[in-house]
matplotlib code that plots the C-alpha trace (Angstrom):
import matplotlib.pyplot as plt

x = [20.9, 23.4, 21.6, 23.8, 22.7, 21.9, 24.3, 27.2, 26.7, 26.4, 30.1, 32.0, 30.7, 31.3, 35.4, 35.6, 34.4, 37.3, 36.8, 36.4, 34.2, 31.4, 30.7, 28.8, 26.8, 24.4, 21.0, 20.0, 17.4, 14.2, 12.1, 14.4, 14.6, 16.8, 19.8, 22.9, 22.6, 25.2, 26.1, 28.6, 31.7, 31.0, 31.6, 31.4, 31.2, 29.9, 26.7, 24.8, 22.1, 20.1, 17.1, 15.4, 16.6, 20.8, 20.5, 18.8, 21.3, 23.5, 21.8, 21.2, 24.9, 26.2, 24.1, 25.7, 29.5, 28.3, 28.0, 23.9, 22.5, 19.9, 17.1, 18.8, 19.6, 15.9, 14.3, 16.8, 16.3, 12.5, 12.7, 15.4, 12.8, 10.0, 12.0, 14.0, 11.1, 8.0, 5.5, 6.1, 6.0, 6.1, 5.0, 1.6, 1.4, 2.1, 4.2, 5.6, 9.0, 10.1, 13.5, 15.7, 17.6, 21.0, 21.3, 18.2, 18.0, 14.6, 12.4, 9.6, 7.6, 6.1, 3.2, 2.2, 0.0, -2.6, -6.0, -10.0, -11.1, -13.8, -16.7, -15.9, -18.2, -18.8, -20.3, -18.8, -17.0, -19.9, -20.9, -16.9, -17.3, -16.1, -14.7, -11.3, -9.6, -11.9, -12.4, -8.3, -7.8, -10.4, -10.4, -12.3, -9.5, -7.1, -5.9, -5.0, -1.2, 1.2, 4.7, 5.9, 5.1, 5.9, 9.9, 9.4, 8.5, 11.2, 13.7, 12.7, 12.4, 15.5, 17.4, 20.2, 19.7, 17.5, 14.2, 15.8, 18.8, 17.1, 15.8, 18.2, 20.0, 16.3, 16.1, 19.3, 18.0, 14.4, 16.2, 19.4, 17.5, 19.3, 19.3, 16.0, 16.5, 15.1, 12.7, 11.2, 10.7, 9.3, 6.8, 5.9, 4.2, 1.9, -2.3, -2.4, -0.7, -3.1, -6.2, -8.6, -6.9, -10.2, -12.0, -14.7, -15.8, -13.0, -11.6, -8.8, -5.8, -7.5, -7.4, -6.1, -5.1, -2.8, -0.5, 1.5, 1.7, 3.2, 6.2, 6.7, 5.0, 5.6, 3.7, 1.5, 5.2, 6.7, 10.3, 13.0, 16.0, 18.8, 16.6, 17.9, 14.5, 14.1, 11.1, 11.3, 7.8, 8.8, 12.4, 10.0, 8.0, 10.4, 11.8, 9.2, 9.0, 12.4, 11.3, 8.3, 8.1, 5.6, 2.9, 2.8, 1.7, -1.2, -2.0, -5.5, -3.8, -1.7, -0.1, 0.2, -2.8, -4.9, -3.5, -4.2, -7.7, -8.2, -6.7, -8.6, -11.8, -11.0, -12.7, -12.6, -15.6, -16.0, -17.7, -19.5, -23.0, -22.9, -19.7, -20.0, -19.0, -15.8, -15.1, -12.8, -13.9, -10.8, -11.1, -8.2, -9.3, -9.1, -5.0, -4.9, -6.2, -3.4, -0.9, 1.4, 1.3, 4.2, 3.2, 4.6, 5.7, 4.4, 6.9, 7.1, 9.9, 10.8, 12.8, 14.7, 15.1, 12.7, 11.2, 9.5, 7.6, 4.6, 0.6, -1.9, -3.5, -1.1, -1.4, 2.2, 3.9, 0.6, 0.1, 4.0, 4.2, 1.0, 2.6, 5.8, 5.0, 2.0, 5.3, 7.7, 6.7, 7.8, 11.8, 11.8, 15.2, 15.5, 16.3, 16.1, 12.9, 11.7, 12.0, 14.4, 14.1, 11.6, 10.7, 6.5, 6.6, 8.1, 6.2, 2.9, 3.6, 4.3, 0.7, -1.4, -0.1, -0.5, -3.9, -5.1, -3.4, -5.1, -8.1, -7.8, -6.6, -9.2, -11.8, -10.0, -7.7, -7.9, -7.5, -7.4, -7.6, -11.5, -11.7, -10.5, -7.8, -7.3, -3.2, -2.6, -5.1, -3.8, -0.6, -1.0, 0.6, -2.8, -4.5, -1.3, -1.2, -5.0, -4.8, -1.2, -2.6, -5.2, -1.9, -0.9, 2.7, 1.5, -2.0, -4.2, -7.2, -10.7, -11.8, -9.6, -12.0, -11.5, -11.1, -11.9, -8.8, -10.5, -11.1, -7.0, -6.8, -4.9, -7.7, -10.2, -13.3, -15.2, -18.1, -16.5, -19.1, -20.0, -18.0, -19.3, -18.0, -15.3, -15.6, -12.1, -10.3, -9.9, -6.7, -5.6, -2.1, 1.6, 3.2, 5.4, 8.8, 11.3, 14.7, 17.0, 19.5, 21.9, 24.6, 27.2, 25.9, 24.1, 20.8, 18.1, 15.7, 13.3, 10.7, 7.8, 6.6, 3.7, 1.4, -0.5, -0.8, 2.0, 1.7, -1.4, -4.5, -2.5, -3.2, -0.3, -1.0, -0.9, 2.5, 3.7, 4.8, 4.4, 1.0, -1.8, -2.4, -5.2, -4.7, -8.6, -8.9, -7.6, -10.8, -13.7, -15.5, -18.7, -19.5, -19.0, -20.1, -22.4, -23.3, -25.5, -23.7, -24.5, -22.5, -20.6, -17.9, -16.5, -16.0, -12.9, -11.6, -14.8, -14.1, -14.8, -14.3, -10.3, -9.5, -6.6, -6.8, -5.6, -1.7, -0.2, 3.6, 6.1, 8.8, 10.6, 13.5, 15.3, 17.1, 18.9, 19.8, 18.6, 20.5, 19.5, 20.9, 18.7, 16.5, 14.4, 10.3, 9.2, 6.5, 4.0, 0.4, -0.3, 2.2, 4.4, 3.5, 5.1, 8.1, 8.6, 8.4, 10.4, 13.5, 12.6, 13.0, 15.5, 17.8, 17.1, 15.6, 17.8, 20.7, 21.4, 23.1, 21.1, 22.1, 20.9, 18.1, 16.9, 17.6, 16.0, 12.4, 9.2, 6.0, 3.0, -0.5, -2.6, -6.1, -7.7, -9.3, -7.5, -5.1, -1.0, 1.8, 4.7, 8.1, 9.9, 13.1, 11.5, 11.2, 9.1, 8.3, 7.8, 4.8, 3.3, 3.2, 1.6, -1.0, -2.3, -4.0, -3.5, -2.6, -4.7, -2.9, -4.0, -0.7, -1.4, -1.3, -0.6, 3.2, 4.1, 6.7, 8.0, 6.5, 8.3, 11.4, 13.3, 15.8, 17.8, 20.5, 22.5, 24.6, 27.4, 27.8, 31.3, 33.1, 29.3, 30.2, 27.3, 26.2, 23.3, 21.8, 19.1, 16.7, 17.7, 13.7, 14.1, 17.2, 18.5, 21.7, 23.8, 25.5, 28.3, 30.3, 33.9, 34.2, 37.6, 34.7, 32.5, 33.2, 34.6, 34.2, 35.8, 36.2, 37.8, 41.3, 40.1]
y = [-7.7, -10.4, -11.9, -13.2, -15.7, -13.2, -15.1, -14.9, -10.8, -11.0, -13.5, -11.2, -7.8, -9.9, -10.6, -7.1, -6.8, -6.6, -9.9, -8.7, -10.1, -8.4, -5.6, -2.7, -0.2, 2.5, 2.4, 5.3, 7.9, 8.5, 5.9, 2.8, 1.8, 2.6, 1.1, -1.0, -3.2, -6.1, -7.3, -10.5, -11.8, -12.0, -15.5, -18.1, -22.3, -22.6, -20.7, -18.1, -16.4, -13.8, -12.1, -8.5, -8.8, -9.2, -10.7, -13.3, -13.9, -14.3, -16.9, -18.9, -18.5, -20.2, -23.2, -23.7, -22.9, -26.0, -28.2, -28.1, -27.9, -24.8, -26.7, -26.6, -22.9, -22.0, -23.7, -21.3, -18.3, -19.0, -18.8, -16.1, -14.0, -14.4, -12.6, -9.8, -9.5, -10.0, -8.1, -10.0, -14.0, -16.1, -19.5, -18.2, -18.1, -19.9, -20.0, -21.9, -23.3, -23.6, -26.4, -27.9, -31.3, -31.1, -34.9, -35.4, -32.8, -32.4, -30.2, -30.0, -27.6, -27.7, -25.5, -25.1, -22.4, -22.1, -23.4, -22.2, -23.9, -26.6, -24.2, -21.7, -21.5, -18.8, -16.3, -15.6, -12.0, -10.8, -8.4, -6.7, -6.1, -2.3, -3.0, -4.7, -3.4, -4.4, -7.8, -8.4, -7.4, -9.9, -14.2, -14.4, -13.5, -16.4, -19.7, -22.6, -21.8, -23.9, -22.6, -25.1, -27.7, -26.8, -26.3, -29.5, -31.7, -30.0, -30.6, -34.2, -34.9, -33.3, -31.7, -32.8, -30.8, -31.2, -29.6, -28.3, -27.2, -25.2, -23.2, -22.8, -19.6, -17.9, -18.9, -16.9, -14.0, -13.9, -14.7, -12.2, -9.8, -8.0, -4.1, -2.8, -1.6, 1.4, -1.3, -2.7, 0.9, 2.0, -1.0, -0.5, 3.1, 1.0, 1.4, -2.4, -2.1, 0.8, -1.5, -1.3, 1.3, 1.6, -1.4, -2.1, -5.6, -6.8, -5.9, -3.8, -6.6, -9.1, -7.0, -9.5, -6.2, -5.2, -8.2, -7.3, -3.6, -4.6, -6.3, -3.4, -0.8, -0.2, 2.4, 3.3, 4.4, 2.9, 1.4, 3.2, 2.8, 0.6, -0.3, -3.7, -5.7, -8.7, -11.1, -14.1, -15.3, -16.1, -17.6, -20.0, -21.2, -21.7, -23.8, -25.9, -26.2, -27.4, -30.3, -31.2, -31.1, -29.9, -32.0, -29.1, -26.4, -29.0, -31.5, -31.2, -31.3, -29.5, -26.6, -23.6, -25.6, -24.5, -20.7, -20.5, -21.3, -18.7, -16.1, -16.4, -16.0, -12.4, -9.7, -5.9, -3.8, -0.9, -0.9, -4.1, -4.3, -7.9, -7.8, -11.9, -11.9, -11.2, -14.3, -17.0, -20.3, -22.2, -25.6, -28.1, -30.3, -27.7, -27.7, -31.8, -32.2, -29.4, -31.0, -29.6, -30.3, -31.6, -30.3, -30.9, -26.6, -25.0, -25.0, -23.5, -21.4, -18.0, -17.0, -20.3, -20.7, -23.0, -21.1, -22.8, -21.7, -22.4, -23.6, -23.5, -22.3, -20.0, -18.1, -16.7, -19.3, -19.1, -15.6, -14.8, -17.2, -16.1, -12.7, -13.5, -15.8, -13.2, -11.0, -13.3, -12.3, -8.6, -7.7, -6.3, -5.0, -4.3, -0.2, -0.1, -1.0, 0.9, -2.2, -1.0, -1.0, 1.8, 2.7, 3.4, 0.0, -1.8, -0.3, -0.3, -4.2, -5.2, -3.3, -5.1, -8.4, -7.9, -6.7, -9.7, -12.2, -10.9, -11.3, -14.6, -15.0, -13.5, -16.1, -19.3, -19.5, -20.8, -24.2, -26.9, -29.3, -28.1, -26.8, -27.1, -25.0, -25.1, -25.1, -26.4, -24.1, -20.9, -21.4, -23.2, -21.5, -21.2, -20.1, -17.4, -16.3, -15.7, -13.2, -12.2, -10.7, -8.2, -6.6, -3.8, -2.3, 1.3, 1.4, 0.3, -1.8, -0.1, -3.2, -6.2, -9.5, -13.1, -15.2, -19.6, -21.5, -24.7, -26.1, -25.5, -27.8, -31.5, -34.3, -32.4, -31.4, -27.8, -25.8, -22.3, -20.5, -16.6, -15.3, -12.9, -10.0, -9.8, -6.4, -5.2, -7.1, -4.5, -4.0, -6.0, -6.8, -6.3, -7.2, -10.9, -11.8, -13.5, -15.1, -17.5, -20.0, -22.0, -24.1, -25.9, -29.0, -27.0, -27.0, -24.0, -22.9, -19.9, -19.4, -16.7, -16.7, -14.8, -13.7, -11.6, -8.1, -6.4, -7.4, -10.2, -9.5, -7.7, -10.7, -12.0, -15.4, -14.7, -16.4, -17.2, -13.9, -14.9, -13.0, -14.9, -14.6, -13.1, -14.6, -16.1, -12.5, -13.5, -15.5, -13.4, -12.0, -12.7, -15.6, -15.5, -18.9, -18.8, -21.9, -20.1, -21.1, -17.2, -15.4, -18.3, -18.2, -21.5, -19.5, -20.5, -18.6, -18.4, -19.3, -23.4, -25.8, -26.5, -24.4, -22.7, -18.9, -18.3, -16.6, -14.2, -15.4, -16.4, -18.1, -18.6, -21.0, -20.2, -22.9, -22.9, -26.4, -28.3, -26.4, -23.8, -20.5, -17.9, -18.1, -15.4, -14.3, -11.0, -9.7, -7.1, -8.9, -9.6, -7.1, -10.0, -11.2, -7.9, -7.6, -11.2, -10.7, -7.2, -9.0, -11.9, -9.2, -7.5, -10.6, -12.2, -9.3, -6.3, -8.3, -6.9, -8.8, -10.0, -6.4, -4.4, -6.4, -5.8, -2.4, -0.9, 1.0, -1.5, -1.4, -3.3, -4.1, -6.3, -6.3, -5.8, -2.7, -0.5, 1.5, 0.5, 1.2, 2.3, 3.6, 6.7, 6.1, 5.7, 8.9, 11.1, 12.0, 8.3, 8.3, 11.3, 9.7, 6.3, 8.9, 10.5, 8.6, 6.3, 4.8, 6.7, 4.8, 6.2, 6.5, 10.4, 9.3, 5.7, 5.8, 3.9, 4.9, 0.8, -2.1, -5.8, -6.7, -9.1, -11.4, -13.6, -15.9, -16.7, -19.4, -19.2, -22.6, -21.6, -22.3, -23.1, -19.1, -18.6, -14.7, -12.6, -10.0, -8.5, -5.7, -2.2, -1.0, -2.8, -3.1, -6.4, -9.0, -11.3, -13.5, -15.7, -18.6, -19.9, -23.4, -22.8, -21.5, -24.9, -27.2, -30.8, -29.8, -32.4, -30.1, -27.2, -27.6, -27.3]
z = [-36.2, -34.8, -31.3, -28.9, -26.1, -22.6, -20.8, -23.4, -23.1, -19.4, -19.4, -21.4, -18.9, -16.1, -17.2, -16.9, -12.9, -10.2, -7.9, -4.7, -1.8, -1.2, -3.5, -2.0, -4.0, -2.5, -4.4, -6.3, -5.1, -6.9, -5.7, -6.5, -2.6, 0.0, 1.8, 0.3, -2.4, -2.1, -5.3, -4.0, -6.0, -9.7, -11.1, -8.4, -8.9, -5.1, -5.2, -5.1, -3.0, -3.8, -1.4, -0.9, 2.7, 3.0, 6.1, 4.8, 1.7, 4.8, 6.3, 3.0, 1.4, 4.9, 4.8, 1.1, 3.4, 5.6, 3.0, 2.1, -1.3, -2.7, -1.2, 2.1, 1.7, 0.6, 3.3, 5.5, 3.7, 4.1, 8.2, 8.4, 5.9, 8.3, 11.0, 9.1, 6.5, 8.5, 6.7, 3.3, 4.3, 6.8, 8.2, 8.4, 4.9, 1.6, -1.4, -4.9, -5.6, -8.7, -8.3, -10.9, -9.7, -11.7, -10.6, -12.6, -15.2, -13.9, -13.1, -10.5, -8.6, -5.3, -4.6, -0.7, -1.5, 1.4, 1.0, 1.7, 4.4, 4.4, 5.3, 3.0, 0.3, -3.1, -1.8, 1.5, 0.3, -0.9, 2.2, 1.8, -2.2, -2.3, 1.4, 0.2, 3.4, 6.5, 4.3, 4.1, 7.4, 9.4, 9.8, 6.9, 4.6, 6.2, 4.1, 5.6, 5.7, 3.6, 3.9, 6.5, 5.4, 2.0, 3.0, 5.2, 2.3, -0.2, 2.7, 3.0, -0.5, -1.9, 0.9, 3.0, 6.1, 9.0, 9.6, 12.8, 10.9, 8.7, 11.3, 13.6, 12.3, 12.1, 15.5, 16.5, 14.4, 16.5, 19.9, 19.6, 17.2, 14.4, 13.7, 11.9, 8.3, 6.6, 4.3, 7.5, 9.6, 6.6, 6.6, 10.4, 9.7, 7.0, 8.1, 8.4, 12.2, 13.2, 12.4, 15.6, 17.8, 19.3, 19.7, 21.7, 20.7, 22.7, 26.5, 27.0, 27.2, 24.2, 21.4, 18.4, 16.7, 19.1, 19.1, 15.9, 17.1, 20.0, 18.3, 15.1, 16.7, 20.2, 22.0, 18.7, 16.9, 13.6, 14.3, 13.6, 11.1, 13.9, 16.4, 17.9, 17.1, 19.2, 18.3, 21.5, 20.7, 17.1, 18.3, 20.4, 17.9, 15.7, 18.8, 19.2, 15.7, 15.8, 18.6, 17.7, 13.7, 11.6, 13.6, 16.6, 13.7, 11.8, 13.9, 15.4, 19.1, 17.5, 20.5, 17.7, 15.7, 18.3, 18.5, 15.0, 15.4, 17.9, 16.0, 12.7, 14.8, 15.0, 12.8, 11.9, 13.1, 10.9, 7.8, 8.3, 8.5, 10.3, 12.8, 12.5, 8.7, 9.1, 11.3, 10.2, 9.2, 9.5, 12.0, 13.1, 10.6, 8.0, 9.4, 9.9, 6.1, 4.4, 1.9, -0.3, -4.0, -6.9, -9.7, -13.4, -14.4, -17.6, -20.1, -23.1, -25.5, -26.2, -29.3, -28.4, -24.6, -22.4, -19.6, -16.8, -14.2, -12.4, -13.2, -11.7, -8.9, -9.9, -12.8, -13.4, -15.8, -18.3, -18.3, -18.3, -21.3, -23.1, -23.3, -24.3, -27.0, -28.8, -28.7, -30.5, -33.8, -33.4, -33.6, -29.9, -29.5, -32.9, -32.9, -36.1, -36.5, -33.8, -30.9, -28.9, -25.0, -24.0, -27.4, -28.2, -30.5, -27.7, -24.9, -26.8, -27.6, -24.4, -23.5, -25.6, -25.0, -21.1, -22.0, -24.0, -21.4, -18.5, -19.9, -20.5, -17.0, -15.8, -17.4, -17.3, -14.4, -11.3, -9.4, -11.5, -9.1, -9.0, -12.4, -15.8, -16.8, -20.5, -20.1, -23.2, -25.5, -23.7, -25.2, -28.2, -31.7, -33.3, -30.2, -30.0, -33.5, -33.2, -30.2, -31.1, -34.5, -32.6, -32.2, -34.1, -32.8, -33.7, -32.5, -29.4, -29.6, -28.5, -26.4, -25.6, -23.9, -23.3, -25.8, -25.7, -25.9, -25.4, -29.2, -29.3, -26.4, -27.8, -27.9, -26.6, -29.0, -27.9, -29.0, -28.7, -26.5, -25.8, -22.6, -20.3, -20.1, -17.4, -14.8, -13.9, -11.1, -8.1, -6.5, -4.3, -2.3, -4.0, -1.2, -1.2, -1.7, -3.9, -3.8, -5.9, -5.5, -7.4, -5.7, -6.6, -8.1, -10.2, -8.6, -8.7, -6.7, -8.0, -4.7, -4.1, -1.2, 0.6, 3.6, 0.9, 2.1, 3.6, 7.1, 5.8, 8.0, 10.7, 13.0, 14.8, 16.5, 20.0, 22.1, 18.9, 17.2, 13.1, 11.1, 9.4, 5.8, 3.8, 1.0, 0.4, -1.0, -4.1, -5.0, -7.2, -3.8, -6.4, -7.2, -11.5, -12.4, -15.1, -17.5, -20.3, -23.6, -24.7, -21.5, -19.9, -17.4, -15.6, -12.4, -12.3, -9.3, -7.2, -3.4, -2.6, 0.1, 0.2, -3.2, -3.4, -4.7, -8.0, -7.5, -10.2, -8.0, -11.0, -10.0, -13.2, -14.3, -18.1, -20.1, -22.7, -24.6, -21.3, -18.9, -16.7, -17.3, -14.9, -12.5, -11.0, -10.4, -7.9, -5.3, -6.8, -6.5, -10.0, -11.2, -10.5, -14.2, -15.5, -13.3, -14.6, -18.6, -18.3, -16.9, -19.3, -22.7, -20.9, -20.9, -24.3, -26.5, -24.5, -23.9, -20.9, -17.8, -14.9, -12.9, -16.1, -16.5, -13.1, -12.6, -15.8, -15.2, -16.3, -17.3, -16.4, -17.5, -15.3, -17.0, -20.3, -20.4, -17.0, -17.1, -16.8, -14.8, -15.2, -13.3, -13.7, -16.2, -19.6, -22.2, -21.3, -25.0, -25.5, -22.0, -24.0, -27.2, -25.7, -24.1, -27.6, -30.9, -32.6, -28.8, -26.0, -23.4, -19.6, -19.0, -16.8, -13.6, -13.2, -12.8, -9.9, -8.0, -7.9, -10.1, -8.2, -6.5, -8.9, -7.6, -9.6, -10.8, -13.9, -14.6, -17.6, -19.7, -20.2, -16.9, -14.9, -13.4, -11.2, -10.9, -9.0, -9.2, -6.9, -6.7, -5.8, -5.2, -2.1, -0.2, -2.2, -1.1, -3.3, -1.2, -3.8, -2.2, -4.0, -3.8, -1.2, 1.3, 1.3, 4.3, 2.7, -0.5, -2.3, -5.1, -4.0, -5.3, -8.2]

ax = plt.figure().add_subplot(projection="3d")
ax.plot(x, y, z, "-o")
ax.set_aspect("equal")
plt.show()
């Protein structure tokens, strides 16, 4: 079977697309979102924009207009989000940015991810284990927040724009307001903003639960679809923001330091034995002492093409990778031979890879700046052929557990010890969101970015109008340390002072030859990892384009012995057969009705044509700028 490269198959569809402006197609029903999808001009050389909120593709695309570069436009895109997309990130939360510097044919990553604070310690979840909700919804469950200063320290390192630039047009957006779409009312009936309705550990007017309801919930009642939504307490951070830099949000005197502080303090009453345990622990030192991280991505190949993405704390690049690679040795999208896309081989593949890499996730991922992550072993060919041959494309394996990657690891001399057994991971947020820029010098930026939780805790800071995170309830909420040689586990995600939470967000970058030739990663919680090597086989094993690749119905496995995911689309003859021996999938009733919200780009070598594509399960914008539309663009007679 004769491959071609993704982006060669996705050129010569492309040639056949009228150019027009803005190209508006309405989503289709069953489950797949609601609202418009703008698909923008197809083939551009001035950039492209691509977000689950149009709006804030606007925003983004006319920074590029004004001159500004992708890291410009992301730092833009990131503020407008946190107004038209409230319940999925913000500045009260954290994120990773995935950026290739076409000046330097390099690239780096920048992880602002938010942080434990400095009295947090292993086993402070342990009176909310089987309590998920009241534990995400109280102080306890807030990080340090890192987004701000995250996009402040890509702007000065790589931008071109102002601080104060960058937020100006999500400052209009707050201030004027824009009109509510179906996405967002939908979001505003979610049980996160009826938290408390009845609380009586607080007086009548200082509920903390009732500032976010006041905003997207007005009287008790969800927004509707075209209400004119008008935040003024977020336009005046921003404001400040704006005035005072970044020094007003983490410095210990600090005005919206402080209002932080207060807020985290705050903590659900039901189901808690000891009302004080939900409490925050976050101080102004814990604030003062946040820093953003550059971090070297994991890299590795696919069937030829680099991909990069992002290590630890996350564990998206590893875990996307690991799967990938134990799939390599199968002809996926080979019909023939029973690979095609959605077939049982395929699916059932896909299934047992996402099985044995989540186990290993589960085990040996986490932080490294506290512990040591095995990076290397985990994807190393021997380590891969080794778990990639418990794989049998026409059967599924009984029991799937961790294995030790660290004799594989370069330099490094192990004894191989006896893991404990890993219990399943419980479900936690699939919230997030994700967007992706190129522009015209041929920069990328791939950036996830988070509050957790839709609508994170539910605590708005007071005055302020942005929501806290709970993202500390991605650490093990039991401690699972455990040195015996005979059942050991390096507790590598157990809560500690100043750790960061291990992330499944994936923001990926795909080269071919050196050059980057798509760029794309999704919200899902740690279905992110699936969402993420769908696309991926979609575009190099499916060769479909970047639309195709989005749109097509996924699959998802996020732990070693649970049951998957999946979305309506595929065969249901194929479902059935994954359900019944030699398989015995669970497959019966663990459809979901939407696994992600993929964003991306794709850039053509032949011409550098830039294209998008975005994700119609939420309400998805491309935004594409021509080269005539920059502001002095020096190259735009071309």
């Amino acid at each position: 079977m004769k491959k071609y490269p993704f982006y060669e198959h996705l050129f010569r569809w492309q040639t056949l697309t009228v150019v027009v402006a803005i190209l508006v197609l309405m989503a289709p029903a069953a489950g797949w979102g609601k609202g418009k999808l703008m698909l923008g001009v197809p083939g551009v050389k001035g950039g492209v924009v691509t977000t689950s909120e149009p709006n804030a593709a606007r925003v983004g695309a006319e920074i590029l207009k004004s001159g500004g570069n992708a890291i410009d436009a992301a730092a833009a895109v990131q503020f407008a989000l946190n107004v038209v997309e409230p319940q999925s990130s913000g500045i009260g939360g954290g994120g990773f940015m995935v950026i290739y510097l076409a000046k330097y044919r390099k690239t780096i990553t920048l992880d602002s991810r938010e942080k434990a604070p400095g009295a947090a310690t292993a086993d402070m979840f342990e009176p909310f284990i089987g309590n998920f909700g009241v534990a995400s919804t109280s102080g306890l469950a807030v990080g340090v927040p890192g987004t701000l200063l995250g996009v402040a320290t890509a702007l000065e390192e790589w931008g071109t724009i102002e601080l104060s630039e960058a937020l100006a047009p999500a400052i209009a957006l707050a201030r004027d307001g824009f009109r509510v779409g179906p996405r967002l009312a939908e979001s505003t009936e979610s049980s996160r903003l009826q938290n408390e309705t009845d609380i009586t550990a607080y007086g009548d007017d200082d509920n903390p639960y009732d500032v976010a309801r006041k905003v997207f919930r007005p009287g008790n009642l969800p927004l509707e679809e075209g209400t004119l939504l008008l935040q003024p307490d977020l336009a005046r951070t921003f404001q400040l923001i704006a005035d005072e830099g970044t020094d007003v949000f983490y410095s210990s005197d600090g005005e919206i330091a402080k209002a932080i502080i207060e807020t985290q303090l705050a903590t659900r009453t039901d189901g808690v034995s000891e009302i004080d345990a939900g409490i925050g622990r976050m101080t102004l030192d814990d604030l003062a002492n946040y820093d953003v991280a550059i971090r070297r991505p994991v890299s590795d190949t696919y069937r030829g093409y680099t991909i990069k993405g992002m290590g630890p704390p996350s564990s998206g690049a590893l875990t996307v990778l690991q799967m990938l690679k134990m799939m390599e040795r199968f002809p996926i999208g080979d019909a023939d031979e029973g690979f095609g896309f959605g077939s049982t081989r395929t699916l059932n593949v896909m299934l047992e890879a996402g099985r044995l890499a989540f186990a290993d996730r589960s085990v040996w991922m986490g932080d490294e700046d506290f512990v040591d992550v095995p990076k290397k072993g985990l994807l190393d060919d021997d380590y891969i052929a080794m778990r990639s041959a418990l794989i049998d494309p026409d059967s599924r394996q009984d029991d799937v557990e961790a294995d030790d990657p660290r004799p594989f690891e370069s330099n490094r001399h192990w004894k191989k010890h006896k893991l404990a057994r890993v219990s399943q991971e419980m479900q936690k947020g699939v919230n997030t969101t994700h967007f992706s820029i190129v522009d015209r010098f041929g920069n990328v930026v791939s950036y996830t970015t988070t509050i957790e939780s839709g609508w994170g805790t539910g605590l708005m800071v007071p005055g302020y109008g942005f929501l806290l995170n709970n993202e500390l309830t991605d650490f093990n909420f039991a401690p699972a340390f455990n040195p015996d040689p005979d059942n050991f586990n390096p507790g590598a995600n157990d809560v500690a002072a100043n750790k960061r939470p291990r992330s499944s967000m994936s923001p990926t970058i795909v080269f071919n030859r050196g050059k980057p030739v798509a760029a794309y990663g999704s919200p899902g919680g740690s279905t992110i990892i699936n969402s993420v090597v769908n696309v991926t086989m979609n575009l190099i094993d499916h060769q479909r384009n970047i639309q195709e690749a989005i749109d097509l119905p996924r699959i998802s496995q996020t732990s070693a012995n649970g049951s998957p995911n999946w979305e309506a689309g595929f065969s249901q003859a194929v479902i059935d057969e994954l359900k019944t021996d030699p398989y015995g999938h669970n497959l019966a009733d663990s459809r979901l009705s939407v696994i992600g919200s993929v964003q991306g780009v794709v850039i053509s070598p032949f011409g550098k044509l830039q294209y998008g594509g975005a994700d119609r399960r939420r309400v998805g914008g491309v935004v594409s700028v021509r080269l005539k539309e920059i502001d002095d663009c020096w190259r735009c007679d071309w």
